[in-house]
BADREN-202113 format. One record per residue: residue number from 1; chain; x, y, z of N, C-alpha, C in turn. Coordinates in Angstrom, 2 decimals. Example, Ala and Ser with C-alpha at 12.3 -4.5 7.8 and 13.67 -1.06 7.14 Angstrom:
BEGIN
NODE  bafi  selo      n.u      n.v      n.w     ca.u     ca.v     ca.w      c.u      c.v      c.w
NODE     1     A    13.19    -5.69     7.80    12.30    -4.50     7.80    13.20    -3.30     7.80
NODE     2     A    12.85    -2.25     7.08    13.67    -1.06     7.14    12.90     0.03     7.87
//
This chain:
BEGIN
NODE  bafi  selo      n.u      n.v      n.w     ca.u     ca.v     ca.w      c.u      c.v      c.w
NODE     1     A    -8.53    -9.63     5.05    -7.59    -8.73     5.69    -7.31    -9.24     7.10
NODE     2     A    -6.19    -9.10     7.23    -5.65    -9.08     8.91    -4.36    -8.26     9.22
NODE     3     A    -4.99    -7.95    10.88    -4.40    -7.42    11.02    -3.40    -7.82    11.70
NODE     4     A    -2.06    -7.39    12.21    -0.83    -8.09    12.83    -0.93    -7.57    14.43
NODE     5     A     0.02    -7.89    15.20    -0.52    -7.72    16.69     0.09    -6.24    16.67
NODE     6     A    -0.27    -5.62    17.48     0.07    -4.49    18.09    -0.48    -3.44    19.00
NODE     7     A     0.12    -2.84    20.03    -0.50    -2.38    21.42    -1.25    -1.50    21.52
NODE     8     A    -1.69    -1.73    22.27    -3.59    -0.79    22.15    -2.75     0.44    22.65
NODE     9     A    -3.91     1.48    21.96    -3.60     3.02    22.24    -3.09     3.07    23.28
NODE    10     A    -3.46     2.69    24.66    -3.21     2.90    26.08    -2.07     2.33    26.41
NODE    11     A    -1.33     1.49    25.76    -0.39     0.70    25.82     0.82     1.01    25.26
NODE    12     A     0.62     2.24    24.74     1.89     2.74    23.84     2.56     4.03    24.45
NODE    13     A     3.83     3.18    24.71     4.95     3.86    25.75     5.87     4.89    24.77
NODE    14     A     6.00     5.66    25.49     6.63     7.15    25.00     8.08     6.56    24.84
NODE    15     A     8.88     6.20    25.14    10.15     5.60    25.62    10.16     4.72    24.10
NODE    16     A     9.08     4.00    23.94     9.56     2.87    22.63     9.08     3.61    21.96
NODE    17     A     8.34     4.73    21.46     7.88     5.48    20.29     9.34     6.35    19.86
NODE    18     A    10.22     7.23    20.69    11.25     7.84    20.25    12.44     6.71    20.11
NODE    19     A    12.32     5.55    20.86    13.29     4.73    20.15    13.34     4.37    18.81
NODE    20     A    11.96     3.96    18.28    11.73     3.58    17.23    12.14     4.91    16.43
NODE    21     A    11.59     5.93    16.68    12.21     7.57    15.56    13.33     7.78    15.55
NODE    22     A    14.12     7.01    16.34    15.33     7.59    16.72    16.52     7.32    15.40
NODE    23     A    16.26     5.86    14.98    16.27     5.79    14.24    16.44     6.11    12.67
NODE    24     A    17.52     6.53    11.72    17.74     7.13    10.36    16.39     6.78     9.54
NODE    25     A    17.07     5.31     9.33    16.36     4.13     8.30    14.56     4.82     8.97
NODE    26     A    14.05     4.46    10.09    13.17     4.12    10.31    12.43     5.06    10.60
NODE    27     A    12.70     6.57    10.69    12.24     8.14    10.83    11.42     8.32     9.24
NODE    28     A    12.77     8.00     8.29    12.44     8.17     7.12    11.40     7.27     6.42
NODE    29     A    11.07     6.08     6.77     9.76     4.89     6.57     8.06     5.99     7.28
NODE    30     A     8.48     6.42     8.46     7.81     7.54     8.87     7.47     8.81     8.25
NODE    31     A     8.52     9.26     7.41     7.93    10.85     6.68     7.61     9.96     5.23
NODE    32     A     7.79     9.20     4.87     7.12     8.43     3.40     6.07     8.21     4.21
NODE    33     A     5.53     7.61     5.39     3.71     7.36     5.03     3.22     8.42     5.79
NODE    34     A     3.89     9.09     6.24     3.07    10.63     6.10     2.65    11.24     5.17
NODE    35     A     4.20    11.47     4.17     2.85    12.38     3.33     2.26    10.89     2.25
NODE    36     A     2.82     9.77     1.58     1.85     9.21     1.39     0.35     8.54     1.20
NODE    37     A     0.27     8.08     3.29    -0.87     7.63     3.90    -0.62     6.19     4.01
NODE    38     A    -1.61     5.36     3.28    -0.86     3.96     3.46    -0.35     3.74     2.21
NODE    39     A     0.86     2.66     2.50     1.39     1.87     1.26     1.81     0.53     1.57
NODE    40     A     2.30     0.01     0.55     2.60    -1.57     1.18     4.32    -1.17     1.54
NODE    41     A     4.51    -2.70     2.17     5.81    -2.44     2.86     6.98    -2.65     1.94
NODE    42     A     6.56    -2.77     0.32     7.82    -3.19    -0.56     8.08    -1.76    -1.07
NODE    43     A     6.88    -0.88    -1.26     7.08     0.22    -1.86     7.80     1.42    -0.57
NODE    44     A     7.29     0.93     0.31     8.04     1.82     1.99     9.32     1.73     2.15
NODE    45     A     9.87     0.31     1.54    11.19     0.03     1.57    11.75     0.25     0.55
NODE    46     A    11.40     0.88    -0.40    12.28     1.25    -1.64    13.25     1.91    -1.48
NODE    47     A    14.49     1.89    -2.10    15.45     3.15    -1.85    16.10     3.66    -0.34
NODE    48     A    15.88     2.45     0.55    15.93     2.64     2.21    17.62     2.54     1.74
NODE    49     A    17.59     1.73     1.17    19.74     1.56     1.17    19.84    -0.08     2.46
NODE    50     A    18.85    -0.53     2.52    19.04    -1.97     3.40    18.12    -2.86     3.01
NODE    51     A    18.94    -3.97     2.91    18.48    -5.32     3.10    16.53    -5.30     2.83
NODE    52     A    16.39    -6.35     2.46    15.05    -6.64     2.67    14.75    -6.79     4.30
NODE    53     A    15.62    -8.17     4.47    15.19    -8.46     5.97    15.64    -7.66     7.07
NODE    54     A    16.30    -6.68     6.86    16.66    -5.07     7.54    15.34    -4.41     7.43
NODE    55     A    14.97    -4.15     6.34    13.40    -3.48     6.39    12.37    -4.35     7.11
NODE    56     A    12.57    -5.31     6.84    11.28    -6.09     7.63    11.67    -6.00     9.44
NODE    57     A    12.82    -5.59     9.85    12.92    -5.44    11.24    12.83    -4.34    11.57
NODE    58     A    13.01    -3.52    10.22    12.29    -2.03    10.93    11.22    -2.02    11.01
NODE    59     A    10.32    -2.88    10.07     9.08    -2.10    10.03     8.01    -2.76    11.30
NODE    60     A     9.14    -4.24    12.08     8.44    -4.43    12.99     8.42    -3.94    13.79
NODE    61     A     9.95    -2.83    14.27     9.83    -2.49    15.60     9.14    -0.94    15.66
NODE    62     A     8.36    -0.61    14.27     7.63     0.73    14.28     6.42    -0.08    14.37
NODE    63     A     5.60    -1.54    14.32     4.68    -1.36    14.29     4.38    -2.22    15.97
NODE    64     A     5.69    -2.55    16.62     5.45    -3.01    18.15     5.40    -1.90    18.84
NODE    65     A     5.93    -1.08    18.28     6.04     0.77    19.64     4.71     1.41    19.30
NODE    66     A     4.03     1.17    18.08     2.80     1.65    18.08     3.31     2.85    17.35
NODE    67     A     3.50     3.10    16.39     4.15     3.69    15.39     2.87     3.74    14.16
NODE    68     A     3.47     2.67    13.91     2.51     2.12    12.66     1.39     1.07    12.83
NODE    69     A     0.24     1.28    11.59    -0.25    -0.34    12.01     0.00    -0.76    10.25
NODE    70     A    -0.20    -2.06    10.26     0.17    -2.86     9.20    -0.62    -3.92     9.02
NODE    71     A    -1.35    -4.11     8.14    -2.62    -5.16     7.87    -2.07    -5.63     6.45
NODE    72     A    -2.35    -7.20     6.71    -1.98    -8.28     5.60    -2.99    -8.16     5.00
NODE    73     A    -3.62    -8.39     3.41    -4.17    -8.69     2.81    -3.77    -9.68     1.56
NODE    74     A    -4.22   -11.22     1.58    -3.31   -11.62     1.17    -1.91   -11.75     0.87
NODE    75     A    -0.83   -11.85     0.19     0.33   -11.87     0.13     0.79    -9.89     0.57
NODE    76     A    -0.13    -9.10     0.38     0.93    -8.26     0.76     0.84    -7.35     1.84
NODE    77     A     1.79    -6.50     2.26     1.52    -6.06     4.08     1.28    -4.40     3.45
NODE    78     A     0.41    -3.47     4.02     0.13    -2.83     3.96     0.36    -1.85     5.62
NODE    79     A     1.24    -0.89     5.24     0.95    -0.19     6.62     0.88     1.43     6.96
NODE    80     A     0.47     2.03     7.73    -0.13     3.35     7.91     0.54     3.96     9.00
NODE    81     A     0.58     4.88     9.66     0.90     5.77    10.68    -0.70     5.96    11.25
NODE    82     A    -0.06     5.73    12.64    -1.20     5.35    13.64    -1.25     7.13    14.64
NODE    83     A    -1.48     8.00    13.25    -1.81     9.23    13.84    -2.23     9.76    15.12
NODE    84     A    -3.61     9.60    14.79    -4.78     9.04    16.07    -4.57     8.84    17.12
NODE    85     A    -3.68     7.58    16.97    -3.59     7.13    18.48    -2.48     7.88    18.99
NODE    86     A    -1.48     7.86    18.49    -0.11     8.73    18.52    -0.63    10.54    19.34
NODE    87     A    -1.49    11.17    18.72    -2.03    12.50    19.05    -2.53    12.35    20.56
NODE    88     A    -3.77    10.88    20.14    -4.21    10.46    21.72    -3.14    10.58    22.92
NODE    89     A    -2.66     9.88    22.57    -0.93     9.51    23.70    -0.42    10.93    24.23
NODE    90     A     0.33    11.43    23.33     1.26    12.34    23.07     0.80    13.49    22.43
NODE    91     A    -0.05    14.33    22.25    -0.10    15.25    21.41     0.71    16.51    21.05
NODE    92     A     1.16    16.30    19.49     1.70    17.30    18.89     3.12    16.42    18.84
NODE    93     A     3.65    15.24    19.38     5.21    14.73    19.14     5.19    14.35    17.77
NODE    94     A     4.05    13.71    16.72     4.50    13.36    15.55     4.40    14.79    14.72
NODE    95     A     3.61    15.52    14.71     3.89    16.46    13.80     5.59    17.13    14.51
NODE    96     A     5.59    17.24    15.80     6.79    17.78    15.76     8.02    17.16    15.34
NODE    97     A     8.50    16.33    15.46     9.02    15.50    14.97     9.08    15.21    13.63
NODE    98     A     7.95    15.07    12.91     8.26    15.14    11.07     8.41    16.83    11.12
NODE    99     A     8.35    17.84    11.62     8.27    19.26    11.27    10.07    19.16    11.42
NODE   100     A    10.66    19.00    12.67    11.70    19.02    12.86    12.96    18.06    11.57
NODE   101     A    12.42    17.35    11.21    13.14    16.02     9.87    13.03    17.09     8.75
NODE   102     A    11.58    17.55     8.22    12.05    18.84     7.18    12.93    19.78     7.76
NODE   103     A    13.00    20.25     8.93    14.03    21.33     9.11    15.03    21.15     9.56
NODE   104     A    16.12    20.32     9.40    16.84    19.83     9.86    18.48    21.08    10.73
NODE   105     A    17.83    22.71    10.20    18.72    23.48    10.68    18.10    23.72    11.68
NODE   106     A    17.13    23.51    12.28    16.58    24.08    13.52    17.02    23.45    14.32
NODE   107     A    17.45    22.16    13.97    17.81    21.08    15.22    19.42    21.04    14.85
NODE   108     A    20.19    22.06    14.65    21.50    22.43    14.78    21.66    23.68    15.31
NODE   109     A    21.66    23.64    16.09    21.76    25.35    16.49    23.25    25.86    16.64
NODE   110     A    23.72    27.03    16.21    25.01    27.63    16.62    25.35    27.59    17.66
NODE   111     A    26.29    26.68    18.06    27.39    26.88    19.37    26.67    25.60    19.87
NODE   112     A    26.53    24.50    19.21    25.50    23.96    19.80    26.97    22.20    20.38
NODE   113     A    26.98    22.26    19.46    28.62    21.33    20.00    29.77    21.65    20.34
NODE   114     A    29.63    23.51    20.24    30.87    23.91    21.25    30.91    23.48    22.42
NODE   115     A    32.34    23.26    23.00    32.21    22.88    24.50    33.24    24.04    25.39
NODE   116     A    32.35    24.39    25.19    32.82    25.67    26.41    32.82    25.90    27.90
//
């Protein structure tokens, strides 16, 4: 097993964690290994609607923001949601954040693109 580089708990900036969520493609790679846990990165990318090598640039820039971690074992990449450290950092942004993706009317509110 190995693992691929990526920034220590203390090192993981709030700024590149919501960039990386910000993201359609790459929110949704996020609520699959939630409720999942780990999987490899062919089965993460199933059904994304992009490219192989589109998935492989998402799944790097979730596992440089400290998103994810992702360990090779032989030919295939395996990767997880870096809970833990994520809670450490930030606590309560990933559950809020996947809470908010299931509810997607809460984060529309009435009158909310009126411009009045």
């Amino acid at each position: 097993m190995r693992l691929l580089p990526h920034p220590a708990t203390e090192d993981i900036e709030i700024t590149e964690v919501l960039r990386a969520l910000a993201d359609p493609v790459r929110l949704e790679i996020v609520e699959r290994l939630a409720a999942a846990g780990e999987m490899t990165c062919t089965v993460a990318g199933d059904h994304l609607g992009v490219h192989k090598s589109t998935a492989s640039h998402h799944y790097r820039t979730l596992r440089e923001a400290g998103v994810v971690m992702t360990k090779q074992v032989g030919r295939l990449k395996y990767m997880s949601l870096r809970r833990a450290d994520l809670d450490a950092r930030f606590p309560g942004l990933l559950d809020s954040i996947l809470s908010a993706t299931r509810h997607p009317a809460l984060t529309a509110l009435p009158g909310a693109n009126d411009r009045s």
